[in-house]
Backbone as CSV, one residue per row, in Angstrom:
resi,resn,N_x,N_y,N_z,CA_x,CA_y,CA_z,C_x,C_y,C_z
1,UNK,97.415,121.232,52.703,98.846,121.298,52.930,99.520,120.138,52.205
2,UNK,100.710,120.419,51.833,101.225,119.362,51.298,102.946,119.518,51.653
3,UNK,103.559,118.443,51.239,105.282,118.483,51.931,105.976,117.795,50.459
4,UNK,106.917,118.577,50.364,108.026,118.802,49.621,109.021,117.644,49.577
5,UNK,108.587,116.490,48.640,109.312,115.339,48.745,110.910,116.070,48.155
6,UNK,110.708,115.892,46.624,112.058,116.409,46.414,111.981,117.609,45.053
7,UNK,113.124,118.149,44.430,113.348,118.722,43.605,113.190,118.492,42.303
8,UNK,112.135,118.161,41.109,112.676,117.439,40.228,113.177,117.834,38.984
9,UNK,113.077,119.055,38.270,113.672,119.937,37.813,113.867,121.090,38.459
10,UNK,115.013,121.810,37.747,114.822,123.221,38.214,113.970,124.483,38.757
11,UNK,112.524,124.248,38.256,111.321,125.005,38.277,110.285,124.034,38.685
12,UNK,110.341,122.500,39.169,109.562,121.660,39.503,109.740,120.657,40.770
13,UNK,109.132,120.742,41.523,108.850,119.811,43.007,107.514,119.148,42.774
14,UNK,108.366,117.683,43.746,107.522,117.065,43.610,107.230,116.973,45.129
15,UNK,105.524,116.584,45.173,105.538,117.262,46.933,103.849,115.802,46.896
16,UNK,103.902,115.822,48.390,103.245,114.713,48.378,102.023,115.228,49.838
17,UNK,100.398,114.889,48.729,99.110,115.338,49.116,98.676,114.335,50.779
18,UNK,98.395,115.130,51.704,97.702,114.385,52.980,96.434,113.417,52.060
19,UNK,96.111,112.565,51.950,94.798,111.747,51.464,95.479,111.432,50.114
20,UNK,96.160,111.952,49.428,96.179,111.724,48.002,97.244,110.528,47.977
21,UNK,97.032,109.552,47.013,98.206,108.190,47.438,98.948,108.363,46.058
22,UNK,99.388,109.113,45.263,100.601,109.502,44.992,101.309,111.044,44.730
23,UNK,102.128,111.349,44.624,103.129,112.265,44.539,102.548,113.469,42.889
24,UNK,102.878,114.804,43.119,102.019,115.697,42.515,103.139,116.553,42.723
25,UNK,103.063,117.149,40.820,104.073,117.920,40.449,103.902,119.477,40.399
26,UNK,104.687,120.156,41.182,103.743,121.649,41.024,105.240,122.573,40.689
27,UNK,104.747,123.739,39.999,106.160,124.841,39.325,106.465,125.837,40.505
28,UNK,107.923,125.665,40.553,108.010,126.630,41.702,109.073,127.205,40.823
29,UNK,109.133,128.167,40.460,110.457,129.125,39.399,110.942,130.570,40.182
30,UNK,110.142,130.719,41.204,110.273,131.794,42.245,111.179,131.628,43.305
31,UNK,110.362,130.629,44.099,110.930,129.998,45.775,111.700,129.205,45.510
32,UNK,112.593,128.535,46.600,113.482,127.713,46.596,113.321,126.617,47.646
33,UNK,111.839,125.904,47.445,111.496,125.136,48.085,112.643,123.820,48.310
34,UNK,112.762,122.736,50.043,113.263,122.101,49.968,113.145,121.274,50.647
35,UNK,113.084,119.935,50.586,112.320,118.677,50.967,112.222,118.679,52.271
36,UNK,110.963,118.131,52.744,110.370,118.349,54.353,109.397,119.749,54.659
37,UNK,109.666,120.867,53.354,109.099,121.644,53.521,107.400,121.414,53.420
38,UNK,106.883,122.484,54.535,105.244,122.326,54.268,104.726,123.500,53.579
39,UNK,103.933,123.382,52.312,103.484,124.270,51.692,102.235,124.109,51.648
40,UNK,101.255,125.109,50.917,100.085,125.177,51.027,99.136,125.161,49.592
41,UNK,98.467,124.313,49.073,98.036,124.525,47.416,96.732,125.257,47.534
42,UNK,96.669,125.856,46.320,95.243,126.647,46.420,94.579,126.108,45.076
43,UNK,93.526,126.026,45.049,93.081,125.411,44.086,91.524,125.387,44.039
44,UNK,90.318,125.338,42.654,88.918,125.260,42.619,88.553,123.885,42.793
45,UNK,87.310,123.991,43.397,86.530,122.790,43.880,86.066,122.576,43.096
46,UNK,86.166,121.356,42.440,84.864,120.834,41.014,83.889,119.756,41.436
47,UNK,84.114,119.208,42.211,83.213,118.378,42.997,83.454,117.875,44.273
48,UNK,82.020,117.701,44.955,82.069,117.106,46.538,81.201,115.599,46.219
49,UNK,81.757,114.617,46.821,81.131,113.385,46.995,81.460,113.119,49.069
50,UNK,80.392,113.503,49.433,80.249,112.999,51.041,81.531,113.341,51.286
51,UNK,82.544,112.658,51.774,83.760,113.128,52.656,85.193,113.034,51.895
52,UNK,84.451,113.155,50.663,85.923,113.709,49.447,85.921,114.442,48.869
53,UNK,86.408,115.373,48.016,86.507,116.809,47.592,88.082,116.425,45.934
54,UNK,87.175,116.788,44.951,88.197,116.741,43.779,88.279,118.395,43.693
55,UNK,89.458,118.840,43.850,90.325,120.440,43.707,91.181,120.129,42.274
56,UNK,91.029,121.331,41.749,91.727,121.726,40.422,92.909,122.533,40.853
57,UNK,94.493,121.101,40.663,95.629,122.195,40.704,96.378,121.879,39.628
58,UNK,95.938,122.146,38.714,96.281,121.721,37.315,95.839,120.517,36.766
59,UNK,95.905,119.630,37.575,95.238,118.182,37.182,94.167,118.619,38.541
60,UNK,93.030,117.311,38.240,92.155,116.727,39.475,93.108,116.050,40.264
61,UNK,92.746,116.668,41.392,93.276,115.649,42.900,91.993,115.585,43.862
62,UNK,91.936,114.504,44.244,90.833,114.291,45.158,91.605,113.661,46.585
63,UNK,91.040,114.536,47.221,91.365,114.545,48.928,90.287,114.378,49.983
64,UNK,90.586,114.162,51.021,89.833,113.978,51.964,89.020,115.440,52.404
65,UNK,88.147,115.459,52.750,87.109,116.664,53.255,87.903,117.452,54.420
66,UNK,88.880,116.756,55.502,88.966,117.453,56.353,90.182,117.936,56.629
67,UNK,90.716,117.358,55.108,91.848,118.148,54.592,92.189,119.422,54.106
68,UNK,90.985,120.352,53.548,91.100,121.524,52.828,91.033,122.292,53.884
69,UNK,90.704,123.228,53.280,90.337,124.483,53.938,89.657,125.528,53.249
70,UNK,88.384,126.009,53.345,87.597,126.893,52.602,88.086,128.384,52.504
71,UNK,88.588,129.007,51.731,88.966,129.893,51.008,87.875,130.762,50.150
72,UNK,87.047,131.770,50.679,86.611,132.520,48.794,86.672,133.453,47.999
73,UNK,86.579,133.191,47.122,87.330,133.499,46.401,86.885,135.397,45.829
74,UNK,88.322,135.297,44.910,88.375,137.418,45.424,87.052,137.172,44.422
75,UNK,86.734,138.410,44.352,85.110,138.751,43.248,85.369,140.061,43.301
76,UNK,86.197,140.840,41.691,86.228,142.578,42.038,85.108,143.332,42.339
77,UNK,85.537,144.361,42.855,84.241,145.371,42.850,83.625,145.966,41.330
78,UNK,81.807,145.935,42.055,81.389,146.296,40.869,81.506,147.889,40.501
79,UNK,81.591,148.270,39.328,81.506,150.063,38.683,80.361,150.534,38.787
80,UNK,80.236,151.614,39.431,79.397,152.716,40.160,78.520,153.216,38.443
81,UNK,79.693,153.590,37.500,78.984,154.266,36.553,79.676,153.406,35.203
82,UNK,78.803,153.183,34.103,79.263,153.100,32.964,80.744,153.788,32.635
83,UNK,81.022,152.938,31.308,82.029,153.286,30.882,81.946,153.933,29.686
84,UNK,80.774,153.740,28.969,80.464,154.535,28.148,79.594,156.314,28.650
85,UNK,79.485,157.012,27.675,78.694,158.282,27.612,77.627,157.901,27.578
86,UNK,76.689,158.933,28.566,75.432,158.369,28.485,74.858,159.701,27.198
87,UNK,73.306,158.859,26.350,73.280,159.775,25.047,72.776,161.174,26.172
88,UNK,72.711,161.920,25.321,72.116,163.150,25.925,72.784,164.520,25.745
């Protein structure tokens, strides 16, 4: 989770990480996020060290372990039959 310091362009907030000790810029061009708000980042795990966790949300941010929340991730379904002709 993270909270919505302020606005800093039009399509950009700047919002500030539980564990993380500074401020992290993320694109919002959709919502109309606004300071105090609590939002939620989603992001890949690239490494665990004991009770810290570096997540990919465009840059590395490294947070505390009991900060995230495990998420996994979609994986489509596999195809029953080729896509090609079989010879014959």
């Amino acid at each position: 989770m993270a909270t919505v310091l302020k606005r800093v362009t039009e399509d950009r907030v700047s919002v500030s990480i539980s564990s993380y000790n500074s401020p992290h810029s993320i694109i919002d061009p959709a919502t109309k996020l606004v300071k105090g708000q609590q939002i939620e980042l989603t992001g890949h795990v690239t490494r665990i060290d004991r009770d810290k966790v570096t997540v990919t949300l465009g840059t590395m941010v490294t947070v505390d372990l009991d900060k995230l929340r495990l998420v996994q991730s979609y994986v489509p379904p596999k195809r029953k039959k080729a896509l090609i002709d079989e010879p014959g």
